[in-house]
C-alpha positions in Angstrom: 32.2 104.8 26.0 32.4 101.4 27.5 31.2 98.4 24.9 27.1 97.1 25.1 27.4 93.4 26.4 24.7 91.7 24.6 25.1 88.9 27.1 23.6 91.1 30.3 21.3 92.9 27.2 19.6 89.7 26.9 19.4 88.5 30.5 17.5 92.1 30.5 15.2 90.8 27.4 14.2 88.0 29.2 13.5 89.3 32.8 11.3 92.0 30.6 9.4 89.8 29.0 8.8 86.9 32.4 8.2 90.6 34.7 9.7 88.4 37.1 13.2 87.5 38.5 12.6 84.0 39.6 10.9 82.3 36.3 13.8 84.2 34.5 16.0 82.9 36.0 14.3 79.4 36.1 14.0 80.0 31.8 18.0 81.0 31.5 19.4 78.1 33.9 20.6 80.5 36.6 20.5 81.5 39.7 18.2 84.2 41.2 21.3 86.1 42.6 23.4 85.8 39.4 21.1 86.8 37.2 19.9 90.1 39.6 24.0 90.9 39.3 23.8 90.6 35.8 21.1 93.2 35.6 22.5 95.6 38.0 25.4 95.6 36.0 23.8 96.3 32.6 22.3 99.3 34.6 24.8 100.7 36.3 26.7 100.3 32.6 23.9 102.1 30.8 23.4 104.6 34.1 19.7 104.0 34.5 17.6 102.2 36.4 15.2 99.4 34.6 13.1 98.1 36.9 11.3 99.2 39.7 9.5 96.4 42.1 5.5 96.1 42.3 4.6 93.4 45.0 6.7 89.7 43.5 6.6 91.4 39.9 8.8 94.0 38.5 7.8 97.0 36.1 10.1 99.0 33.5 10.9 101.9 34.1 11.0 104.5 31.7 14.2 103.8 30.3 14.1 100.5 30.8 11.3 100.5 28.3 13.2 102.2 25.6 16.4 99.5 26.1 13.8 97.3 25.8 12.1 98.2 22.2 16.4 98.5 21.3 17.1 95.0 23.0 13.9 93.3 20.6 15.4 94.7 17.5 19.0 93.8 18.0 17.8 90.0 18.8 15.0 89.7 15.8 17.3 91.5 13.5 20.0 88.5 15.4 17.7 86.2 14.4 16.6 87.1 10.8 20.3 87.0 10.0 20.8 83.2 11.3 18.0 82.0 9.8 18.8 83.8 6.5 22.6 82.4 6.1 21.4 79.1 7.2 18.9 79.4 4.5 21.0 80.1 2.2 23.4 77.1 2.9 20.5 74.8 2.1 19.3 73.2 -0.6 15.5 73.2 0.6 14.4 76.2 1.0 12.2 76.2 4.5 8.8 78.4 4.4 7.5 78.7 7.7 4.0 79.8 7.7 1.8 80.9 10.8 -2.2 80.9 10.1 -4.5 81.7 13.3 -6.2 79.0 14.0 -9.8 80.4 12.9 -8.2 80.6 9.3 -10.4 78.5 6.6 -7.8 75.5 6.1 -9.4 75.4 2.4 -8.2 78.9 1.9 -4.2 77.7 3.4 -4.5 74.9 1.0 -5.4 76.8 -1.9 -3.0 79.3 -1.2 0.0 76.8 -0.7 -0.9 74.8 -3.7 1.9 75.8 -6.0 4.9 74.8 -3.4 3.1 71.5 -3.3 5.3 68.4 -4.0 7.8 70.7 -4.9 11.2 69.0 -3.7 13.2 72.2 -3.3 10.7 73.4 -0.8 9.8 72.5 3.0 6.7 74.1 4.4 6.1 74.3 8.3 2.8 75.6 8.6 1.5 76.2 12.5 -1.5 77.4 14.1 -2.6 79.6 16.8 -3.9 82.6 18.2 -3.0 86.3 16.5 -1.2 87.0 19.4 1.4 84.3 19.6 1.9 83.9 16.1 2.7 87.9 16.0 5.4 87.1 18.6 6.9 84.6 16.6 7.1 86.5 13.6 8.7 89.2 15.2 11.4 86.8 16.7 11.8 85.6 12.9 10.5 82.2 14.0 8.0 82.7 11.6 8.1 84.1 7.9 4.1 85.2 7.3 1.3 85.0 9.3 -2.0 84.4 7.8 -4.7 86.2 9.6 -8.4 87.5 8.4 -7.8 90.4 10.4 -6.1 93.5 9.3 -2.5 94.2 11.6 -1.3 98.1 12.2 2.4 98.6 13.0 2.9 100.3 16.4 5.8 101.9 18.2 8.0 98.3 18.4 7.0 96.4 15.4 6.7 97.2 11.8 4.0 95.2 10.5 3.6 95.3 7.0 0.1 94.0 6.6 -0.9 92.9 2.9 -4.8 92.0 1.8 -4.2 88.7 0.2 -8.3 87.9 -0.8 -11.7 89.2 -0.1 -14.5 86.4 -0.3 -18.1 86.6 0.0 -20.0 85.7 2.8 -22.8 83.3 2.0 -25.9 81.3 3.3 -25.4 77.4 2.4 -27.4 74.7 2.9 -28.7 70.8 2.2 -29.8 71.2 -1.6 -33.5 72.8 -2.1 -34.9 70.0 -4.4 -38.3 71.0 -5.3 -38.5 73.9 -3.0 -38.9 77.9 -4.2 -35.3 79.7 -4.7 -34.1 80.7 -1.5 -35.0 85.2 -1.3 -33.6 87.6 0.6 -34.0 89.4 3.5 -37.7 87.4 3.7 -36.2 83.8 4.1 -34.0 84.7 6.4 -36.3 85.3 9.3 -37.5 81.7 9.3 -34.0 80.3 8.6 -31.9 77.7 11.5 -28.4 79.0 11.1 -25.3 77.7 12.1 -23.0 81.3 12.7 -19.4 82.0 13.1 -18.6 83.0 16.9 -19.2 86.6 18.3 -15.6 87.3 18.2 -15.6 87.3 14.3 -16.0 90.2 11.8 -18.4 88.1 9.9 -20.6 87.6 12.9 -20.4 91.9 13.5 -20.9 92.3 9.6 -24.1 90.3 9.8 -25.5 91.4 13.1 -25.3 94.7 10.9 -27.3 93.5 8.1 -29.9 91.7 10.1 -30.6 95.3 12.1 -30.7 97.3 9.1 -33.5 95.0 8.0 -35.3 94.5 11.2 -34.3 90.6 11.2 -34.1 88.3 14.1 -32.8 85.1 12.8 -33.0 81.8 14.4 -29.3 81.1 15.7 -29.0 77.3 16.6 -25.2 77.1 16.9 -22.4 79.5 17.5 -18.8 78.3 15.7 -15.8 80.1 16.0 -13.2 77.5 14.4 -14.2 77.0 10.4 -13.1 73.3 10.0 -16.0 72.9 12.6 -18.5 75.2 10.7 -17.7 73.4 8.0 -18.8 69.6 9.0 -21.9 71.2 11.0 -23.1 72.9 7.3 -22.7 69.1 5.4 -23.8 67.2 8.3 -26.6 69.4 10.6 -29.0 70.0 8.0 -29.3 73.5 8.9 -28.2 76.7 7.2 -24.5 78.4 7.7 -23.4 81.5 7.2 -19.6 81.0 5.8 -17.1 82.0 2.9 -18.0 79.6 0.3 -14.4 78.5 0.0 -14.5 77.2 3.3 -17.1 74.3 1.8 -16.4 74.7 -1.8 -15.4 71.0 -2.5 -19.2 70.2 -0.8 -20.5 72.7 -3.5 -18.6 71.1 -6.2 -19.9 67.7 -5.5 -23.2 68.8 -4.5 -23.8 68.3 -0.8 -24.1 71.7 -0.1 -26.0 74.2 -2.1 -25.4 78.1 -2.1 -28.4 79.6 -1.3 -27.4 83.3 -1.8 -24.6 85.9 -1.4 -25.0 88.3 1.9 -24.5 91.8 0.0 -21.4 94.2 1.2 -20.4 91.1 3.7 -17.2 89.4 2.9 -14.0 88.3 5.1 -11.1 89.4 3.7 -7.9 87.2 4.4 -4.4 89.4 5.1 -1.0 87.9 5.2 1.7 89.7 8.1 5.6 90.2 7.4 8.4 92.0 9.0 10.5 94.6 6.9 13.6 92.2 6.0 16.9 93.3 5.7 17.4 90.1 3.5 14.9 89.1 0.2 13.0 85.6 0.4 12.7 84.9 -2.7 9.8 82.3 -1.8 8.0 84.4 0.2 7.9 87.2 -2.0 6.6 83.8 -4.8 4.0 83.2 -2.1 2.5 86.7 -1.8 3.0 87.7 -5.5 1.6 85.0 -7.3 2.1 85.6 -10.8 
């Protein structure tokens, strides 16, 4: 059996991944015509077709899609070992965090606080959607994403998803000075609330409690990013429904006041790895906080 070259495997990789010929080739810094004989020969070496044309596009075939769940292993597993070696050659040890970019940034802090100011470590922390972070975790680009959704592994990735935190959900607002305790469900009705977007869990969790109890809240502003939640609760006047560690250094100093817990709502905060071939000590530090 004639050797896999890893060369044409990856010109493959990335022609799957564009699902077309010309920005692949645009990507890689070849020609169109070179880089089509480089894939005919990785199928005529493999004897099976991996791409059939639809319109300027191009779809996998069957087998193409099975090379193409071996090609993403062979690079990530490529990748985790250069990044673990080089690791290991270093003095500072690199932590490379991905947080979507919803994520309570009090929550990230709180979380990295230990690896603060700590000279043997360097932390890259970047934000973005699920989706892209995902992508870069599985290319080892990343070492954890930090996500308040749960992930399930499928067919080409083996998520292990670990629940990190669970925080209650609660109703905050400008302090009540002189005014009646804040009750619920009953104060809720008459209540101007500042609400996380309709995308979040803590949005369906309360749309849930407010139709169990026949509630139609006032809803003056829809906020998907927290750090923006956040300044609207100190600086609106009106009511939001948040974690309280999003705002918990305005609880601490008295801005804000915490009017009252939401009962069985809470967002629970998950942090994503890859099975690794090779320990990280500071990652295992970071999830296992003694």
């Amino acid at each position: 059996m004639r050797r896999l070259n890893f060369h044409h495997l990856h010109y493959f990789w990335a022609v799957a991944k564009e699902g077309n010929l010309t920005r692949a080739a645009h990507s890689l810094h070849v020609s169109q015509s070179a880089l089509s004989t480089q894939i005919r020969t990785l199928e005529d070496e493999l004897g099976h077709a991996l791409f059939i044309r639809s319109g300027r596009s191009l779809k996998l075939t069957e087998a193409g899609r099975l090379v193409l769940d071996y090609a993403e292993s062979i690079f990530a597993l490529g990748s985790e070992l250069q990044m673990t070696l080089q690791g290991a050659q270093q003095d500072i040890q690199p932590l490379r965090i991905g947080a979507v970019a919803t994520l309570s940034r009090n929550f990230q802090e709180n979380l990295l606080r230990p690896f603060l100011g700590r000279a043997q470590v360097r932390i890259n922390l970047e934000s973005g959607s699920l989706e892209e972070l995902l992508e870069r975790l599985a290319l080892h680009k990343l070492d954890v994403v930090l996500t308040n959704q749960a992930v399930s592994g499928d067919g080409q990735r083996a998520w292990r998803c670990r629940l990190l935190d669970r925080q209650s959900v609660c109703l905050v607002g400008p302090p009540r000075k002189g005014l009646a305790p804040f009750t619920l469900p009953v104060d809720l009705q008459q209540a101007r609330l500042i609400v996380p977007g309709r995308s979040s869990d803590i949005r369906s969790q309360f749309e849930v409690y407010c139709n169990s109890h026949g509630l139609s809240p006032h809803i003056c502003a829809e906020v998907d990013d927290m750090a923006m939640l956040r300044l609207l609760a100190r600086d609106s006047g009106d009511i939001a429904l948040l974690p309280a560690v999003v705002v918990q250094d305005e609880l601490l100093n008295g801005t804000l006041q915490l009017y009252a817990e939401l009962p069985g709502i809470a967002e629970q905060f998950f942090a994503v790895t890859l099975q690794r071939h090779f320990g990280l000590g500071i990652l295992d530090e970071l999830l296992n906080p003694s």
